[in-house]
C-alpha positions in Angstrom: 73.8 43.4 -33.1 77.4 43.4 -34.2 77.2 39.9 -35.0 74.5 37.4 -37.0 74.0 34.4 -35.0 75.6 32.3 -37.6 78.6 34.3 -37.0 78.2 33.4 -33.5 78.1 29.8 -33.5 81.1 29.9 -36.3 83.1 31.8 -33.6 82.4 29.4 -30.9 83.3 26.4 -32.8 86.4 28.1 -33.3 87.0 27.8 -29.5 89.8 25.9 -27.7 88.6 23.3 -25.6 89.6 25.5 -22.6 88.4 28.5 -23.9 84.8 26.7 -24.5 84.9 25.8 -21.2 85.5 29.5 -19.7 82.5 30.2 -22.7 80.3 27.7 -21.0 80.7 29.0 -17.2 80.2 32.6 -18.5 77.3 31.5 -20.4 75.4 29.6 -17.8 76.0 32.5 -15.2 74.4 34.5 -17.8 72.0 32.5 -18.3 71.0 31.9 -14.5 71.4 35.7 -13.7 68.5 36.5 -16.9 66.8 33.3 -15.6 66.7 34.8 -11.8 65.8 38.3 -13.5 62.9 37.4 -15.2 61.4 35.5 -12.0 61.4 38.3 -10.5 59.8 40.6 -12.4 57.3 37.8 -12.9 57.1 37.9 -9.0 56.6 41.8 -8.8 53.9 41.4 -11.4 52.0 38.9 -9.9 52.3 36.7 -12.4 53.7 33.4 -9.8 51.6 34.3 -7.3 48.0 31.6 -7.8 51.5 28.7 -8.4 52.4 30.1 -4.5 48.7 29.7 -3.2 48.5 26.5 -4.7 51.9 25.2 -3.5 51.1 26.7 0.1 47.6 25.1 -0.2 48.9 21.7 -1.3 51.4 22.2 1.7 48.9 22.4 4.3 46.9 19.9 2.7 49.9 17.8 3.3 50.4 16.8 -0.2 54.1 18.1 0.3 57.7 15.9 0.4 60.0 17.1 3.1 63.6 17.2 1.8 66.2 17.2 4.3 68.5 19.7 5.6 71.0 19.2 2.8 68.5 19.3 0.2 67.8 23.1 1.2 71.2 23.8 1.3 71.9 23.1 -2.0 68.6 25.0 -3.6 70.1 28.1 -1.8 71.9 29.0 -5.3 69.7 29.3 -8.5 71.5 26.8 -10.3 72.1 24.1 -7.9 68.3 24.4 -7.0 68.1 24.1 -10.8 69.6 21.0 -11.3 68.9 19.4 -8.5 64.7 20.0 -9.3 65.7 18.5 -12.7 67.4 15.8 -11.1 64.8 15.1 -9.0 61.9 15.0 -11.7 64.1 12.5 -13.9 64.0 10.5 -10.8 60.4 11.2 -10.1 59.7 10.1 -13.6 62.0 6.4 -13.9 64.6 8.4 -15.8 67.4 8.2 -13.2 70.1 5.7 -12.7 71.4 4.7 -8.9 74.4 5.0 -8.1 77.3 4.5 -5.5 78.7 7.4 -4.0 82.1 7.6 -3.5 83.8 8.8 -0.4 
């Protein structure tokens, strides 16, 4: 590696505030598409598969929430699906705040 990690974080503290923010896109596309990678290879191996029999099982056990049309929309992409699983466990949990939309 060219750099240490030290060197690393030095350099990004050095950032622009615009130039941190083009850092963070890059970096959290980088981070989904090694994310996305490694699930699946873990699905090639096998290694997800009793979490699928048990979700499928739980599903026709009716132990399953049905999210609405939007809902799948929006877990289409890695990281919207991402967040919004995160989201939802915050809310699942008493960590969420309501809120007004605006429109």
């Amino acid at each position: 590696m060219a750099s240490t990690l030290k060197e690393i974080q030095n350099a990004i503290k050095q950032l622009s505030q615009d130039q941190l923010n083009q850092f963070r896109a890059w970096y959290e596309e980088f981070d989904a598409d090694a994310w996305d990678e490694q699930i699946e290879k873990d699905v090639i191996a096998g290694k997800l598969d009793s979490l699928a029999n048990a979700a499928i099982a739980n599903h026709k056990a009716g132990k399953t929430k049905k999210y609405n049309s939007e809902t799948a929309y929006l877990t289409q992409s890695p990281k919207n699906r991402k967040r919004l699983l995160e989201s939802i466990e915050e809310l699942e949990s008493g960590k969420g705040r309501q809120r007004d939309l605006i429109e």
